[in-house]
C-alpha positions as CSV (number, residue, x, y, z in Angstrom):
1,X,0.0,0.0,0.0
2,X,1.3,3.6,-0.9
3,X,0.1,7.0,0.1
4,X,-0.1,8.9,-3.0
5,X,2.0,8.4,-6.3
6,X,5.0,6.1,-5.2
7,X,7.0,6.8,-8.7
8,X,8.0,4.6,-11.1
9,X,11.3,3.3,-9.6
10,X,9.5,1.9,-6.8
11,X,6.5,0.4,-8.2
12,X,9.0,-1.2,-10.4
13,X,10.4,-2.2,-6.8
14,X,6.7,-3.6,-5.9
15,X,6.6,-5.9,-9.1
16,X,9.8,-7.5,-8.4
17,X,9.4,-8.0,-4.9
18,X,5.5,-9.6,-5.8
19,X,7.1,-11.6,-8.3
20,X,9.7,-13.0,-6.5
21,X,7.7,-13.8,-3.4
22,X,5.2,-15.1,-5.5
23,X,8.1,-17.6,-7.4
24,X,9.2,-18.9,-4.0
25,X,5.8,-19.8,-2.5
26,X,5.4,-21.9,-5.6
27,X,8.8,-24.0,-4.5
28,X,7.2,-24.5,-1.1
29,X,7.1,-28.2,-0.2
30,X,8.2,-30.5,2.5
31,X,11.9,-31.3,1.9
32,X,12.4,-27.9,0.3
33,X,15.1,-26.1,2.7
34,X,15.0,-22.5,4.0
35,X,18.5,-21.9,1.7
36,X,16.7,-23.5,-1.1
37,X,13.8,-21.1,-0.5
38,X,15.6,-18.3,0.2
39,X,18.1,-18.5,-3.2
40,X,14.7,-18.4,-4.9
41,X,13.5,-15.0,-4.0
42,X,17.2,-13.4,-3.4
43,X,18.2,-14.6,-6.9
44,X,15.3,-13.3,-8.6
45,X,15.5,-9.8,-6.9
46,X,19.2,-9.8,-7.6
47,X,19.1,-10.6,-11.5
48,X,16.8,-7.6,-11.7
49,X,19.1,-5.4,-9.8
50,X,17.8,-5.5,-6.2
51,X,20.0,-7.8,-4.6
52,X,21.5,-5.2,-2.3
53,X,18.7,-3.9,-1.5
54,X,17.0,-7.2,0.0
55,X,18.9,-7.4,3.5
56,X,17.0,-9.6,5.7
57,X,15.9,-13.5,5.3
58,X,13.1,-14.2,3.4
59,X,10.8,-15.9,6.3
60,X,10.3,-18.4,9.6
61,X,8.2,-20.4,11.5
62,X,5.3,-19.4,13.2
63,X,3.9,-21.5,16.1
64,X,3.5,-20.5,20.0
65,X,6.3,-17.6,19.8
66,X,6.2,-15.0,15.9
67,X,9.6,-15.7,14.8
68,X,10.4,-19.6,15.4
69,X,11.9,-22.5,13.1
70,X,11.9,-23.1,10.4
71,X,14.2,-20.3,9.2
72,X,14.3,-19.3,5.9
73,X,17.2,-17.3,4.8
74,X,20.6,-17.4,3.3
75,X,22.9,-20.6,4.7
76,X,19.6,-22.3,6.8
77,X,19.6,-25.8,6.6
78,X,16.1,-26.1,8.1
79,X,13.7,-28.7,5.9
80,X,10.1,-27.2,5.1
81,X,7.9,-30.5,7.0
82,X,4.0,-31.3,6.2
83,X,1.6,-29.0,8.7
84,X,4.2,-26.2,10.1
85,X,3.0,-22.3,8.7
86,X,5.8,-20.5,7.7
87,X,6.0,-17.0,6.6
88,X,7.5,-15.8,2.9
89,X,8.3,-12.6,2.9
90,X,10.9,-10.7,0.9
91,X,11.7,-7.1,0.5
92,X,13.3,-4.2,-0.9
93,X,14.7,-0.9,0.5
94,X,16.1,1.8,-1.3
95,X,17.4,4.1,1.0
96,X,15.8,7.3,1.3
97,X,13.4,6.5,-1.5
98,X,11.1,4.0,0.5
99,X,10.9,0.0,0.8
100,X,8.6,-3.1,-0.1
101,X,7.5,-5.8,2.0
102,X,4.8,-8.4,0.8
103,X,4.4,-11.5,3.2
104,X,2.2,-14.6,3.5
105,X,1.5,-17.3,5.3
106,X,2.0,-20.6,4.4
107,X,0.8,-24.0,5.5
108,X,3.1,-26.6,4.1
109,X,1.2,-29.0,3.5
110,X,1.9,-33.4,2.8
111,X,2.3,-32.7,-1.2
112,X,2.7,-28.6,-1.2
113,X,1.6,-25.9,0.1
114,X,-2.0,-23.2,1.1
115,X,-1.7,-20.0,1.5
116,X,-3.4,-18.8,4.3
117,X,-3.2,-15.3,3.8
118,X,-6.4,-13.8,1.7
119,X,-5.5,-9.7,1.5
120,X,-4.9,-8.6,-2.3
121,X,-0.9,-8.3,-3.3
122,X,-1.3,-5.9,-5.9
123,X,0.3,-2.4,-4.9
124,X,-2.8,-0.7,-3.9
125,X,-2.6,3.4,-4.1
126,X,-4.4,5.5,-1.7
């Protein structure tokens, strides 16, 4: 969501980001690792010039505490099981200019993945 016009260069941002959020929530699947994930997303955003500009893992666990295993993110060995929700959510920051965040939550699930998360990801201008 933006308040007024957020330029070209960052809605540019947006459809990366959405795009490469929306290529790793495709991989999700039990046996997939949080690396694995995580190379997904960071790759993407990197081969269209953003890589720099994505500097925090892509997601975790949720369960009794908000941030809990699995991790997701570069080097984490953690495997994606069948019923744990996990979060995907990559971003971009440009400093000064503004930053893009678009998560969901995931169930992994026996032979994939649901997304539990129902709120629209287009960029929505107010």
């Amino acid at each position: 969501m933006a308040l007024g016009d957020p330029g070209s260069e960052l809605k540019a941002a947006y459809q990366a980001v959405q795009a490469a959020q929306s290529a790793i929530v495709a991989a999700v699947a039990p046996g997939v690792t949080g690396d694995e994930l995580d190379r997904i997303g960071r790759d993407f955003l990197t081969e269209r010039g953003y890589g720099e500009a994505f500097i925090h893992g892509t997601g975790h666990g949720i369960g009794l505490d908000i941030h809990e295993g699995p991790n997701i993110g570069r080097g984490w060995p953690d495997v994606m099981k069948a019923n744990e929700v996990i979060t995907i959510e990559p971003g971009v920051y440009l400093a000064g200019r503004g930053g893009i965040r678009i998560e969901d939550d995931i169930l992994v699930t026996s032979d994939g993945h649901e997304v539990l998360t129902t709120v629209p990801r287009n960029l929505i201008i107010l």
